[in-house]
C-alpha positions in Angstrom: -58.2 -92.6 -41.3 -61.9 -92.7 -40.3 -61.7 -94.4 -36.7 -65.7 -94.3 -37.0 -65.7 -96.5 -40.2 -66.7 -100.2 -40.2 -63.3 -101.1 -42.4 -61.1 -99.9 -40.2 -59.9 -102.8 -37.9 -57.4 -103.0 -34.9 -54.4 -104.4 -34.8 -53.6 -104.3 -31.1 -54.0 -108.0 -30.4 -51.7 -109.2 -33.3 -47.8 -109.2 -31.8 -45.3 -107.9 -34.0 -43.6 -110.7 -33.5 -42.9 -112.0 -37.4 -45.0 -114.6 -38.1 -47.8 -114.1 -35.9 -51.6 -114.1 -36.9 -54.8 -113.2 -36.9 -58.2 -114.2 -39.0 -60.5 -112.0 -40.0 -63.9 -113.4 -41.5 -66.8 -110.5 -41.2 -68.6 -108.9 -43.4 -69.4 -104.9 -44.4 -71.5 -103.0 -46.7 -69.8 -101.7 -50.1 -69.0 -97.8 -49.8 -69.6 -96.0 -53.0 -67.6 -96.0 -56.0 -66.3 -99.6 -56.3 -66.5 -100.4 -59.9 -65.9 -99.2 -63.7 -68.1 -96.8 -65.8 -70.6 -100.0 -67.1 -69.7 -102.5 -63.9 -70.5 -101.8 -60.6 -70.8 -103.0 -57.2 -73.7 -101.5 -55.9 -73.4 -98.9 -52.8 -74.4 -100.7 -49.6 -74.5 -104.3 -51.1 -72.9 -106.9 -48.7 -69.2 -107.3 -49.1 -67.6 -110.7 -47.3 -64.0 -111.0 -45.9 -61.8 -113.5 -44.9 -58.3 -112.7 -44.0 -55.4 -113.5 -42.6 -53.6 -110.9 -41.0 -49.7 -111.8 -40.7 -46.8 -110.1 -39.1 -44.1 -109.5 -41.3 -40.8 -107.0 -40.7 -42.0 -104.4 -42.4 -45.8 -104.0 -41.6 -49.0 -106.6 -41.5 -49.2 -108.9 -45.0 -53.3 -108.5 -45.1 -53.7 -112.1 -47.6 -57.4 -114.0 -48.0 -60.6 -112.7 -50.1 -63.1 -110.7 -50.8 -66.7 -111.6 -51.7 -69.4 -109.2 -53.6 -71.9 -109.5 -55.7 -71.5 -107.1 -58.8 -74.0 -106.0 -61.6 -73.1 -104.0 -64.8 -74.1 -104.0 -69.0 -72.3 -105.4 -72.0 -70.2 -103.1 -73.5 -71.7 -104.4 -77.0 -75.3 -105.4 -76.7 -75.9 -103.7 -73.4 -77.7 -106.6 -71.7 -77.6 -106.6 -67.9 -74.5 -108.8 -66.2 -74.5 -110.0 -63.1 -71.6 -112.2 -61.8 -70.5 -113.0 -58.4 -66.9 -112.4 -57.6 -64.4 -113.8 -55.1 -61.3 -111.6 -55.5 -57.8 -112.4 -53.9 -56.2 -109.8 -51.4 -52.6 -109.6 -51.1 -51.2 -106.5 -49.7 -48.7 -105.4 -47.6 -49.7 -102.6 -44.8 -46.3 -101.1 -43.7 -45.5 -99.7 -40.1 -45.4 -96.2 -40.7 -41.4 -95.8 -39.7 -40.3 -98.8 -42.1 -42.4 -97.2 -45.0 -40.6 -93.8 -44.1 -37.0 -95.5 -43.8 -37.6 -96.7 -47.3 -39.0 -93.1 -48.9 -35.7 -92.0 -47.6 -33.4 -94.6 -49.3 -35.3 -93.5 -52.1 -38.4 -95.8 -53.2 -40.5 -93.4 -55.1 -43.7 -96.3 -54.5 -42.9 -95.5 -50.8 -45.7 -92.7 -50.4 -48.5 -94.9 -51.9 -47.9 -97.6 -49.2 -51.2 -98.6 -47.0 -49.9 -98.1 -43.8 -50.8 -98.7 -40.3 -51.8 -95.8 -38.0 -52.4 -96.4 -34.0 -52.4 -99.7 -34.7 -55.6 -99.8 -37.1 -55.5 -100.8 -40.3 -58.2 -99.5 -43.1 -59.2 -102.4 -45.5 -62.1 -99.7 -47.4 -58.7 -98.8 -50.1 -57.3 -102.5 -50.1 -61.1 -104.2 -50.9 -61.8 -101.7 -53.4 -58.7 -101.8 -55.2 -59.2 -105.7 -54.8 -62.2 -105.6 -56.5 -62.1 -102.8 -58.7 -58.5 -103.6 -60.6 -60.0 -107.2 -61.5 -63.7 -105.7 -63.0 -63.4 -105.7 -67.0 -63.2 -102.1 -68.7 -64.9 -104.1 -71.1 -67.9 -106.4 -69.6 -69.0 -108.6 -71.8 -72.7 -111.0 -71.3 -70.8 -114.2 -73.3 -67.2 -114.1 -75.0 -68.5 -114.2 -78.8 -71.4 -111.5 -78.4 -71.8 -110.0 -81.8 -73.3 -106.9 -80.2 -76.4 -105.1 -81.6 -77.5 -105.2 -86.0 -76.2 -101.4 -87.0 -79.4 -101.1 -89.0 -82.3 -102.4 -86.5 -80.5 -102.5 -83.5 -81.6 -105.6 -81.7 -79.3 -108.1 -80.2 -77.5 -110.3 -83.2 -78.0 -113.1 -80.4 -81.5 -113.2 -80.6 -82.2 -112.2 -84.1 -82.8 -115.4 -86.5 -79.4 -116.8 -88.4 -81.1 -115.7 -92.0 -81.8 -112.0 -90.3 -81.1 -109.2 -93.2 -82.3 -106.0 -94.0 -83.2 -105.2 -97.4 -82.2 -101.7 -97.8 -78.6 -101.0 -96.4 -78.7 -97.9 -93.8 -77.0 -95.0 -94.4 -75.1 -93.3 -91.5 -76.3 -90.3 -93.0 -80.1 -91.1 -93.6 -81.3 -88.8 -91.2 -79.2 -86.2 -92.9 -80.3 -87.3 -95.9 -83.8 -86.9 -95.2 -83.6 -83.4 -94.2 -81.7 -82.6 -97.1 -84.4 -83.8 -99.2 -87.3 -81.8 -96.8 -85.4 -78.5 -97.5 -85.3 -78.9 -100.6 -88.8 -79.7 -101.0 -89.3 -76.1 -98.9 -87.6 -74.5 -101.3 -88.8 -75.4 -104.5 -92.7 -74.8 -102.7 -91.9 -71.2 -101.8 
């Protein structure tokens, strides 16, 4: 754990007496890599938090939201998206013995626990996985988006209802083309 970065947040004042609290409201700028390939939040953009920090028996129940502003392309007709999300945080940062007590009765998930070292927790893993697990593989500008005509390639959105092409397109035309250019070169020589 980074004690120099800005997510990383002290836990000294919150008893561990179960059901005891804390908020949290602040705000950070997003590190890098939050996002999918074609969605993205950008590096450095402002993040907002607000959190409730709970006691619990096993570790600190981190519950509230995360705010960012996020920025990405259709997956079919490649216009820019931008959306706003407010994404739910509910996680459970374990005290470092309980999460070891229950590696050795055997919980495989054990080892992937966020836990809590010198009484800090880091919320950088917990924000981004927050935000990252709810961001569509897939963006989409509008539900129905027909994506792009295969033979002009302009939006089908903005393209007139009656839009047609006379001549269908060949996957191959380009191959075609230089198929018929060789063999022009060769009858020439």
């Amino acid at each position: 754990m980074d004690l120099k970065s800005p997510f990383v947040i002290s836990i000294v004042d919150l008893p561990r007496q179960e059901g005891a609290m804390r908020e949290v409201r602040t705000g950070f700028n997003a590190p890098s890599d939050v996002g999918v390939a074609m969605y993205q939040v950008a590096e450095g953009s402002p993040l907002g938090v607000d959190l409730t920090l709970q006691s619990v028996s096993e570790g600190v129940l981190v519950d509230g939201y995360v705010s960012a502003h996020a920025h990405g392309q259709c997956s079919r007709c490649l216009i820019d998206i931008d959306e706003d999300m407010n994404e739910r945080i509910s996680e459970l940062v374990f005290y470092p013995e309980r999460a070891a007590a229950l590696e050795d009765e055997g919980d495989e998930e054990a080892e992937d626990f966020f836990l809590i070292e010198n009484d800090r927790i880091d919320l950088e893993p917990i924000i981004r996985d927050a935000l990252v697990l709810s961001m569509p593989l897939q963006p989409l500008c509008q539900a129905d988006c027909e994506g792009l005509c295969p033979v002009c390639g302009e939006r089908w959105l903005d393209l007139p209802e009656d839009h047609e092409h006379l001549e269908e397109a060949s996957d191959f035309s380009v191959l075609d083309a230089l198929a018929a250019k060789l063999r022009a070169a060769e009858e020439g020589e």
